[in-house]
PyMOL Python script that loads the backbone (N, CA, C, O; Angstrom):
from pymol import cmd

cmd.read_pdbstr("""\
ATOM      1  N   UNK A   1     -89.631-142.625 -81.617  1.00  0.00           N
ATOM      2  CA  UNK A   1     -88.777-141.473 -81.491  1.00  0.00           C
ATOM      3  C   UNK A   1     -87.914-141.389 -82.746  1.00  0.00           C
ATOM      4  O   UNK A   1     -87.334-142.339 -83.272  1.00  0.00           O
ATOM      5  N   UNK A   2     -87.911-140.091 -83.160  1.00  0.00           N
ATOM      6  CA  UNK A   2     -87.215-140.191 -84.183  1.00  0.00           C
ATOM      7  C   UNK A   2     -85.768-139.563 -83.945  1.00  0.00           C
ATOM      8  O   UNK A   2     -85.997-138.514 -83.343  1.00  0.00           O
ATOM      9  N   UNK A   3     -84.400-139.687 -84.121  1.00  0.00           N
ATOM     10  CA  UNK A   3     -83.625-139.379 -83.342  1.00  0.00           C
ATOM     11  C   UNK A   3     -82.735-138.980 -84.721  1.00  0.00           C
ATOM     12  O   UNK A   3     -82.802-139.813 -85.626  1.00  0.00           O
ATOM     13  N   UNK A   4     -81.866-137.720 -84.975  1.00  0.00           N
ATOM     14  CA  UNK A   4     -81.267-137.294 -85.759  1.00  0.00           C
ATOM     15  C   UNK A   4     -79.560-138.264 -86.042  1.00  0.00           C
ATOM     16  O   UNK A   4     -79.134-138.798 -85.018  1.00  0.00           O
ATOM     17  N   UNK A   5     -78.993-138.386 -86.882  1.00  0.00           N
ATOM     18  CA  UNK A   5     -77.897-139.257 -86.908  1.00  0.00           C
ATOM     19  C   UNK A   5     -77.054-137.963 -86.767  1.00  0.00           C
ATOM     20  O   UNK A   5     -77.217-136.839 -87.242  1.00  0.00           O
ATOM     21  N   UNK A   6     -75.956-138.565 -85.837  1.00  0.00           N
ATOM     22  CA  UNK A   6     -75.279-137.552 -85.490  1.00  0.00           C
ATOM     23  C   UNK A   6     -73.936-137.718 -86.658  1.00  0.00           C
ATOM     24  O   UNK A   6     -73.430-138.800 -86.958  1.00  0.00           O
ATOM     25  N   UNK A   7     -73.534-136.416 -87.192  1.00  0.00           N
ATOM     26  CA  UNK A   7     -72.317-136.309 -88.308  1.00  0.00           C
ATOM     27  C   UNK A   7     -71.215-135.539 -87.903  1.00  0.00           C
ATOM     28  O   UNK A   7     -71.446-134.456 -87.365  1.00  0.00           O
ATOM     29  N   UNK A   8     -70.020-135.922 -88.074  1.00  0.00           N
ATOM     30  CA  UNK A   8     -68.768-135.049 -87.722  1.00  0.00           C
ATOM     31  C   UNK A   8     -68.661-134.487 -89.199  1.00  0.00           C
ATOM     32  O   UNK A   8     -68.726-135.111 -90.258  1.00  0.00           O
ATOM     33  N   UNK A   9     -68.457-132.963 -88.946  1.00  0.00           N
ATOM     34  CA  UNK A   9     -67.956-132.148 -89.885  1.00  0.00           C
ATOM     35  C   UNK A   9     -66.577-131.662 -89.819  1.00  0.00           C
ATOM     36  O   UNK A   9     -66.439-130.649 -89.134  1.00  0.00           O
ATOM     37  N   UNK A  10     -65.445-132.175 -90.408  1.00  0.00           N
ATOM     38  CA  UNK A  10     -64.052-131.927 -90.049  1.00  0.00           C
ATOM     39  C   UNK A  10     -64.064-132.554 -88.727  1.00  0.00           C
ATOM     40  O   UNK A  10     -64.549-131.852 -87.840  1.00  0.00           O
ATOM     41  N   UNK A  11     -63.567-133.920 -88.330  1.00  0.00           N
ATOM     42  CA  UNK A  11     -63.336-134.057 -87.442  1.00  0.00           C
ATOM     43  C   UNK A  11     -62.188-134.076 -86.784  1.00  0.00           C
ATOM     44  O   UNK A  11     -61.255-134.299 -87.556  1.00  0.00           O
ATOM     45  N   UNK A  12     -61.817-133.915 -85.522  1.00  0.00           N
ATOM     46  CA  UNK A  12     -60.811-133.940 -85.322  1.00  0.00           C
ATOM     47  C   UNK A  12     -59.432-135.311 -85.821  1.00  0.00           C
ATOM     48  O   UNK A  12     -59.576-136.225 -86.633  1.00  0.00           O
ATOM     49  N   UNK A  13     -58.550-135.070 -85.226  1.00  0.00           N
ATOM     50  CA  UNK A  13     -57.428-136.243 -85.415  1.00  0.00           C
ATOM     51  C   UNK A  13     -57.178-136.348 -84.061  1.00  0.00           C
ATOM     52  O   UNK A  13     -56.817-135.404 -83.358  1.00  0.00           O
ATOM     53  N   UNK A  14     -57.400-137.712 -83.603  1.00  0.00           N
ATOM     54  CA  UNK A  14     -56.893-138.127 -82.819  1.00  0.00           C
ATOM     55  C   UNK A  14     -55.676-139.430 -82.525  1.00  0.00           C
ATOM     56  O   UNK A  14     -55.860-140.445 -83.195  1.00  0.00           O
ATOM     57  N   UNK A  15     -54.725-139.432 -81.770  1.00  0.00           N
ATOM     58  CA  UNK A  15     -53.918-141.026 -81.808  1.00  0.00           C
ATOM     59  C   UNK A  15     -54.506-142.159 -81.805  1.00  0.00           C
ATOM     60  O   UNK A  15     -55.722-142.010 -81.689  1.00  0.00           O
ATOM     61  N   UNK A  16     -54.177-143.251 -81.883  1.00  0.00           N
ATOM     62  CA  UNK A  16     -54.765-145.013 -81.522  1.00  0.00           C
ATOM     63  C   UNK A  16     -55.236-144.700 -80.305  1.00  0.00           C
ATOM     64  O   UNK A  16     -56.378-144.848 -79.869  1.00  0.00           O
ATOM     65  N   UNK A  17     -54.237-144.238 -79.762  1.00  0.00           N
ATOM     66  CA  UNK A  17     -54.474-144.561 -77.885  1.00  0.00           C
ATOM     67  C   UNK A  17     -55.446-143.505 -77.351  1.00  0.00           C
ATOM     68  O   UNK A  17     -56.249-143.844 -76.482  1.00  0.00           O
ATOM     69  N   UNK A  18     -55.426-142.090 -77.869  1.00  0.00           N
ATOM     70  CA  UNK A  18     -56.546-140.906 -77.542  1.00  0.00           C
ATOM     71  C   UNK A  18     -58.162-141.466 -78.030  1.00  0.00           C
ATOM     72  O   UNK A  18     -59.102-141.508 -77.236  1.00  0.00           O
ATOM     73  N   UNK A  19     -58.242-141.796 -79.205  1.00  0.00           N
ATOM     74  CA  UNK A  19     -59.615-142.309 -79.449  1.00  0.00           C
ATOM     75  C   UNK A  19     -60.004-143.969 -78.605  1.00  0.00           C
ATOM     76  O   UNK A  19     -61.076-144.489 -78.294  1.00  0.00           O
ATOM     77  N   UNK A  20     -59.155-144.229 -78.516  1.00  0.00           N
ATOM     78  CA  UNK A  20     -59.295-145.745 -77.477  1.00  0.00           C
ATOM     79  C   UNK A  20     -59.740-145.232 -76.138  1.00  0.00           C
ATOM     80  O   UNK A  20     -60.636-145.842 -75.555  1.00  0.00           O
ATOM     81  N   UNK A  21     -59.202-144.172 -75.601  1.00  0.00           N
ATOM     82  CA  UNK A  21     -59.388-143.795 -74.108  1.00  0.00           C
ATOM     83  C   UNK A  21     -60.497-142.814 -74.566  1.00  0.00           C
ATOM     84  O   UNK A  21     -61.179-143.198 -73.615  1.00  0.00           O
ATOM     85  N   UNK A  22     -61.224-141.976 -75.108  1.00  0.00           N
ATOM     86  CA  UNK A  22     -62.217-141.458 -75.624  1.00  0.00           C
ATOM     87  C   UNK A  22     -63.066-142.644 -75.414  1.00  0.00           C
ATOM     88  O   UNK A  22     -63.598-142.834 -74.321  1.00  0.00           O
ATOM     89  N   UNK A  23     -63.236-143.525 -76.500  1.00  0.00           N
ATOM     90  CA  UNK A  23     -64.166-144.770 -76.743  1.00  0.00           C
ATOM     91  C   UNK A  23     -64.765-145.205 -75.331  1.00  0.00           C
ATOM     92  O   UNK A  23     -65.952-145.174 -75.007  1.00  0.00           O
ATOM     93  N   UNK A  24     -63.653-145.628 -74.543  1.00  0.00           N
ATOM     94  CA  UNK A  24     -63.374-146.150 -73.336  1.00  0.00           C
ATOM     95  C   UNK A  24     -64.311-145.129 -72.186  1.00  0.00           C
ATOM     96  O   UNK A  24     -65.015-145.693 -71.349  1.00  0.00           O
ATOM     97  N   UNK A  25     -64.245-143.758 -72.239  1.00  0.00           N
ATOM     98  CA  UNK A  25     -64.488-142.932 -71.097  1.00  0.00           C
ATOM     99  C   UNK A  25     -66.176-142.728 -71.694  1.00  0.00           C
ATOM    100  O   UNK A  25     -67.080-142.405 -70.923  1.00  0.00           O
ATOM    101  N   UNK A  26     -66.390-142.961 -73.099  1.00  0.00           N
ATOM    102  CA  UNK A  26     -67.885-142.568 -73.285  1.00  0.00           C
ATOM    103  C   UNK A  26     -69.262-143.834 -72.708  1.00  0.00           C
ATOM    104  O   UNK A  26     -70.431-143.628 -72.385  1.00  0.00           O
ATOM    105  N   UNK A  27     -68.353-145.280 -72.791  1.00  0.00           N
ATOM    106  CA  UNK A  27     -68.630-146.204 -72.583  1.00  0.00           C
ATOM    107  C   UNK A  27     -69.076-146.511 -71.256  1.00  0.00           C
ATOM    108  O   UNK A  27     -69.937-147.303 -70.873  1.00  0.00           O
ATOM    109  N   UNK A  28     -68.257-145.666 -70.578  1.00  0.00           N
ATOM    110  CA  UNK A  28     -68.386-145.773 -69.202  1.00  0.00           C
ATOM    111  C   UNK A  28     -69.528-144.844 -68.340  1.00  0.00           C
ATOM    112  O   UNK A  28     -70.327-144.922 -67.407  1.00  0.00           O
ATOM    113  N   UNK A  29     -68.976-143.869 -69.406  1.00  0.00           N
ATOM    114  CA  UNK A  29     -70.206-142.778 -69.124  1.00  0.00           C
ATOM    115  C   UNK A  29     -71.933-143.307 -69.463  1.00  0.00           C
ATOM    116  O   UNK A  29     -73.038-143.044 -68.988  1.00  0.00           O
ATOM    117  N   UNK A  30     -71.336-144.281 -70.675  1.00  0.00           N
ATOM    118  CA  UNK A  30     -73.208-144.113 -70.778  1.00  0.00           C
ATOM    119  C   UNK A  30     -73.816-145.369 -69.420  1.00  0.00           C
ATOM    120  O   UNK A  30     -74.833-145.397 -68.727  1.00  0.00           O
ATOM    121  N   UNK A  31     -72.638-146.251 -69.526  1.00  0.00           N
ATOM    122  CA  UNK A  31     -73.022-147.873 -68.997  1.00  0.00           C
ATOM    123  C   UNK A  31     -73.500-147.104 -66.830  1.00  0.00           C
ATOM    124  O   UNK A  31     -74.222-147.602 -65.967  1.00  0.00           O
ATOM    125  N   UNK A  32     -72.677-145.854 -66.822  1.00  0.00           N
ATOM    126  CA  UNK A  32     -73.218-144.831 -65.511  1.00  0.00           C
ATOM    127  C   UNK A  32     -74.442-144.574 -65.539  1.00  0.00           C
ATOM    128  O   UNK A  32     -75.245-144.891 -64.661  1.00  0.00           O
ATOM    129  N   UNK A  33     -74.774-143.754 -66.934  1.00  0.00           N
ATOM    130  CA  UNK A  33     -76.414-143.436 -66.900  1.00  0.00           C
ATOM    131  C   UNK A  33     -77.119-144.236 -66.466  1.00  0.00           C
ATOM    132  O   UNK A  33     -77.934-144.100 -65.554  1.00  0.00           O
ATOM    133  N   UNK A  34     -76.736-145.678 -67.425  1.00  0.00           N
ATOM    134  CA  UNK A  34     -77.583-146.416 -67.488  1.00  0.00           C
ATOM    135  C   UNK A  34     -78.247-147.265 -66.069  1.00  0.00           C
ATOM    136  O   UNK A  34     -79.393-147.492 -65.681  1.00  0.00           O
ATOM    137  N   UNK A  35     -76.816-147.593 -65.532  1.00  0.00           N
ATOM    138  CA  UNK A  35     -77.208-147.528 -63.441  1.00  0.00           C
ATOM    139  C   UNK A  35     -77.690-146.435 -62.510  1.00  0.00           C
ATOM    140  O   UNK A  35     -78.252-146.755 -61.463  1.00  0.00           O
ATOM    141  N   UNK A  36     -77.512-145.201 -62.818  1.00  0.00           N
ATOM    142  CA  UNK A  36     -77.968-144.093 -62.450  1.00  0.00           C
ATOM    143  C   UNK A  36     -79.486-144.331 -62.595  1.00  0.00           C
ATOM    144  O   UNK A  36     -80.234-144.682 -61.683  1.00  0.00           O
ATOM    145  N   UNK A  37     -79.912-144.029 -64.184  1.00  0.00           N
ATOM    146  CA  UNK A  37     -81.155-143.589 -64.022  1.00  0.00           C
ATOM    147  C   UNK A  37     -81.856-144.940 -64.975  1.00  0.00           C
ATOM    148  O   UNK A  37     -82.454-144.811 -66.043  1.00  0.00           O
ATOM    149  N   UNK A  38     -81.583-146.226 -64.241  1.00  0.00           N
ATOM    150  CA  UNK A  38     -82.200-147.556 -64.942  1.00  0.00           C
ATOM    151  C   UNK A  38     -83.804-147.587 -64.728  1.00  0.00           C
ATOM    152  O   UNK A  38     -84.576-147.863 -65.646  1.00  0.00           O
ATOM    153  N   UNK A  39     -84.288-147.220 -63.191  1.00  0.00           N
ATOM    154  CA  UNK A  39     -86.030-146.977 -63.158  1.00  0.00           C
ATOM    155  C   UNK A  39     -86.625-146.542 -64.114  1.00  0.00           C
ATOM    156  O   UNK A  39     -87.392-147.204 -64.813  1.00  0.00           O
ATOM    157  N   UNK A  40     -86.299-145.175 -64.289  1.00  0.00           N
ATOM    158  CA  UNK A  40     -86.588-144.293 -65.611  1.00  0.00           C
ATOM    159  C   UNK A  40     -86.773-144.920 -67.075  1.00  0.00           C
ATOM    160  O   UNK A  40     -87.760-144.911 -67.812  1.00  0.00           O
ATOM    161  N   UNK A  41     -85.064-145.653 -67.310  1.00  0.00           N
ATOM    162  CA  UNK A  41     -85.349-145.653 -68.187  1.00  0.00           C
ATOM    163  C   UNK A  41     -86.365-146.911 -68.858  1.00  0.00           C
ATOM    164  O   UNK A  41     -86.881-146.950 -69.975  1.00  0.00           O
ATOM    165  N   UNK A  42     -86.450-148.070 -67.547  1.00  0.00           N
ATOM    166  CA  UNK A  42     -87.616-149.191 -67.753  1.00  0.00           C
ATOM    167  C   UNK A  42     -88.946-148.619 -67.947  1.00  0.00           C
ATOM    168  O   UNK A  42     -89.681-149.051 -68.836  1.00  0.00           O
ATOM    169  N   UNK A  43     -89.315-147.617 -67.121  1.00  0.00           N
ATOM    170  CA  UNK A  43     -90.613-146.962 -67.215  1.00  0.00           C
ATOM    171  C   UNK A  43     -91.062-146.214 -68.241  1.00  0.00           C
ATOM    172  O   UNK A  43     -92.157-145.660 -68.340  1.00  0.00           O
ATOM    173  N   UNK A  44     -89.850-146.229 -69.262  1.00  0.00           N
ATOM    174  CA  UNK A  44     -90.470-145.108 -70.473  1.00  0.00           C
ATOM    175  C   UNK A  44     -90.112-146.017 -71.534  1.00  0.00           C
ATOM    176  O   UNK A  44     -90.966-146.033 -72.420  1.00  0.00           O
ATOM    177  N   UNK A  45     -88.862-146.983 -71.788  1.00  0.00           N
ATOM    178  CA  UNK A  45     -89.113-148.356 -73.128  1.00  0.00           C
ATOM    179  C   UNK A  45     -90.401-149.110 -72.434  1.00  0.00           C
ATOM    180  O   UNK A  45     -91.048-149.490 -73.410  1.00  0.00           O
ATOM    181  N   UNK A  46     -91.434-149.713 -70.698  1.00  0.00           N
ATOM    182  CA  UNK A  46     -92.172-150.116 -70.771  1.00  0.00           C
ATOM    183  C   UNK A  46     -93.182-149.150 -71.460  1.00  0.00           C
ATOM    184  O   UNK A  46     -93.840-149.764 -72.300  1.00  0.00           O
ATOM    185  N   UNK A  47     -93.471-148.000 -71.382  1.00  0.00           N
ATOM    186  CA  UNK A  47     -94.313-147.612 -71.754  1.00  0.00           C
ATOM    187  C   UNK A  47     -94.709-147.452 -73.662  1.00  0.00           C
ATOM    188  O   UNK A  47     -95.738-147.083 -74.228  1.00  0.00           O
ATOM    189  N   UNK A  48     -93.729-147.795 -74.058  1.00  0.00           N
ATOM    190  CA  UNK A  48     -93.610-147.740 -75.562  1.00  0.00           C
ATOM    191  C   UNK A  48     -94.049-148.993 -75.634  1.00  0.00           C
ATOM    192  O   UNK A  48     -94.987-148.734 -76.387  1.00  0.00           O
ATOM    193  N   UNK A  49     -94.132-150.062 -75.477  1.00  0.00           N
ATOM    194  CA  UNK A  49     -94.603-151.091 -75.691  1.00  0.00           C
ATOM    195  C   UNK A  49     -95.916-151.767 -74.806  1.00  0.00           C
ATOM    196  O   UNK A  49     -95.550-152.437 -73.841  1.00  0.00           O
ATOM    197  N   UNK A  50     -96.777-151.712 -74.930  1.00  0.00           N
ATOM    198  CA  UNK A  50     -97.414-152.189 -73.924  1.00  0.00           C
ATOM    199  C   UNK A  50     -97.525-153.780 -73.287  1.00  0.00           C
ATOM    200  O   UNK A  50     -96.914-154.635 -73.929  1.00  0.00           O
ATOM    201  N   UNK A  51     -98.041-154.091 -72.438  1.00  0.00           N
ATOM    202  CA  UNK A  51     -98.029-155.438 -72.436  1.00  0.00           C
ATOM    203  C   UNK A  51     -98.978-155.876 -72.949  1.00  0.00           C
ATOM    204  O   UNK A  51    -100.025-155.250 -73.116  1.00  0.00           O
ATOM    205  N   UNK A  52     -98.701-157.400 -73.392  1.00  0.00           N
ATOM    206  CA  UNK A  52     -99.597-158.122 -74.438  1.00  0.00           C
ATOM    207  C   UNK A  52    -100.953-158.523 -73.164  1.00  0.00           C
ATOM    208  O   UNK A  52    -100.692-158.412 -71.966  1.00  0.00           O
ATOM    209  N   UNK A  53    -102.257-158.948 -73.609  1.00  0.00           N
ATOM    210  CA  UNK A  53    -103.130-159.109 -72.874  1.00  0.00           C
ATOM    211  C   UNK A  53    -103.097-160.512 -72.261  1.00  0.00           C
ATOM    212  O   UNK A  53    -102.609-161.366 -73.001  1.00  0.00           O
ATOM    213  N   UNK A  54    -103.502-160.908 -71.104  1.00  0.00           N
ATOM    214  CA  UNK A  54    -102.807-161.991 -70.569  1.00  0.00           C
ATOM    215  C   UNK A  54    -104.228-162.902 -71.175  1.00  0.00           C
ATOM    216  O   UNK A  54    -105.309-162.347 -70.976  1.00  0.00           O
ATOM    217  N   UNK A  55    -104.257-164.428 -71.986  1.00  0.00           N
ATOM    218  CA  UNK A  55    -104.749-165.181 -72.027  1.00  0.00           C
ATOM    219  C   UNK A  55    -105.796-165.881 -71.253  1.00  0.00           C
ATOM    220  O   UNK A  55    -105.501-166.487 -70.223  1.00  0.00           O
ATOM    221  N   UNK A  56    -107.187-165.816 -71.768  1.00  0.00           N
ATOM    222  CA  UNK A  56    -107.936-166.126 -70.930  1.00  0.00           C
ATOM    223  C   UNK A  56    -107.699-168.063 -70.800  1.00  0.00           C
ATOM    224  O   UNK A  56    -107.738-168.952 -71.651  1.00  0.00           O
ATOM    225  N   UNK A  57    -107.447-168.067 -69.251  1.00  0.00           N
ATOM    226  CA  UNK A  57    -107.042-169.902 -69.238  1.00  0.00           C
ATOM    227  C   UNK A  57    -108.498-170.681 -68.946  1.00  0.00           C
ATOM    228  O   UNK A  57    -108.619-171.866 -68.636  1.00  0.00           O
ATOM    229  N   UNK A  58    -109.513-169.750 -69.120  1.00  0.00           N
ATOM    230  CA  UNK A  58    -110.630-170.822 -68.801  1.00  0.00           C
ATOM    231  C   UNK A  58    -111.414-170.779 -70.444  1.00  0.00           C
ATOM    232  O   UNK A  58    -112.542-171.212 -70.678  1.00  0.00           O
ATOM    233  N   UNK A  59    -110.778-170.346 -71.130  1.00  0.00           N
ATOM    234  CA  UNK A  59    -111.191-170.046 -72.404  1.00  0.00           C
ATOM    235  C   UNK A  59    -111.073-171.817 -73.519  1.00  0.00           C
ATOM    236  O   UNK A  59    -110.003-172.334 -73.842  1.00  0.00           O
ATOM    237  N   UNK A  60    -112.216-172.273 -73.810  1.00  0.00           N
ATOM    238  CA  UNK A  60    -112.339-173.059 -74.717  1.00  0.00           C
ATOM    239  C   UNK A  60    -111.533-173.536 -75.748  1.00  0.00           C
ATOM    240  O   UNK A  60    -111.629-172.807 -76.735  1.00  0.00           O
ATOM    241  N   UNK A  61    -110.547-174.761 -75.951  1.00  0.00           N
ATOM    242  CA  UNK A  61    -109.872-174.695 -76.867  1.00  0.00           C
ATOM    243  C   UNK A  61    -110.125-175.437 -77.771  1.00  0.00           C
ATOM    244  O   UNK A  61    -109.297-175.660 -78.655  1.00  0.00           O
ATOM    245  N   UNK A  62    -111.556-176.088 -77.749  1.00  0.00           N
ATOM    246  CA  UNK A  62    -112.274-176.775 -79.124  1.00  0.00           C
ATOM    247  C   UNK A  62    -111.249-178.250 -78.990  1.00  0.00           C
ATOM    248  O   UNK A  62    -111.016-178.740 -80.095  1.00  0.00           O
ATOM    249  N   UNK A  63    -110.802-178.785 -78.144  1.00  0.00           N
ATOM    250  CA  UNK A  63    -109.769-179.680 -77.966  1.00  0.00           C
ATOM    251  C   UNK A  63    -110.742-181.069 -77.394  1.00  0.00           C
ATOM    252  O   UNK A  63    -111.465-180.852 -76.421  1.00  0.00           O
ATOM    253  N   UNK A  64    -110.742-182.172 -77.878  1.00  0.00           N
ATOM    254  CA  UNK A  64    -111.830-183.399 -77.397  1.00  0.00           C
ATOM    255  C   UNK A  64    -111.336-184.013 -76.412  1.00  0.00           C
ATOM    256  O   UNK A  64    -110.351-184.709 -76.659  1.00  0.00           O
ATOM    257  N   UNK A  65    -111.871-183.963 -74.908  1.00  0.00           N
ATOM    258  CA  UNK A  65    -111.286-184.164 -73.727  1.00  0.00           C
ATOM    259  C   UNK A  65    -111.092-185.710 -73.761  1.00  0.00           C
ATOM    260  O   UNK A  65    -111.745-186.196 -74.684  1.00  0.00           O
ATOM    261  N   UNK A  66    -110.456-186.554 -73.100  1.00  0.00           N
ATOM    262  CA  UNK A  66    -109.972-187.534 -73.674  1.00  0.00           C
ATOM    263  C   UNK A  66    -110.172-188.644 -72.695  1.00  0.00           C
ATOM    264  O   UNK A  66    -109.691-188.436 -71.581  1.00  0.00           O
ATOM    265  N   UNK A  67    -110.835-189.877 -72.900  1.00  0.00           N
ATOM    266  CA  UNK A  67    -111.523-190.829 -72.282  1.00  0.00           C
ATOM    267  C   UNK A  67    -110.251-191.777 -71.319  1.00  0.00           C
ATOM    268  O   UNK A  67    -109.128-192.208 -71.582  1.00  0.00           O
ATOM    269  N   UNK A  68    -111.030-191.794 -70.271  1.00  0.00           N
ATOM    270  CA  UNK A  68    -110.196-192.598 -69.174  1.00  0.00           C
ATOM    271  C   UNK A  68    -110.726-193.987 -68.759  1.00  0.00           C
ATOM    272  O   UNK A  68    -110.122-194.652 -67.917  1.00  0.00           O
TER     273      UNK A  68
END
""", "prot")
cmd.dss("prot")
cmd.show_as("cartoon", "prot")
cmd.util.cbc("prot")
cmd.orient("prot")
């Protein structure tokens, strides 16, 4: 995905304490999404990656079995 960087043009001015409680309320907002709609969003980063192929365990490892 290619995702645009987001730029403030003239941004506003805000206090210490207004951009702290900003910071604070976006944080919360996303960390919501993220419990809201967590199924979703496993089902679409799983799908970007696939899973690796599972190892065949009866598969030969050229290894000299070892005398008892």
């Amino acid at each position: 995905m290619n995702t645009p960087s987001l730029m403030f043009v003239n941004p506003p001015e805000f206090t210490d304490e207004n951009i702290a409680q900003t910071l604070d309320f976006l944080h919360e907002l996303a960390a919501a999404l993220e419990s809201h709609y967590a199924g979703q969003l496993h089902r679409y980063y799983q799908s970007l990656d696939p899973p690796e192929p599972e190892p065949d365990l009866f598969d030969d490892f050229g290894d000299d079995l070892p005398s008892f």
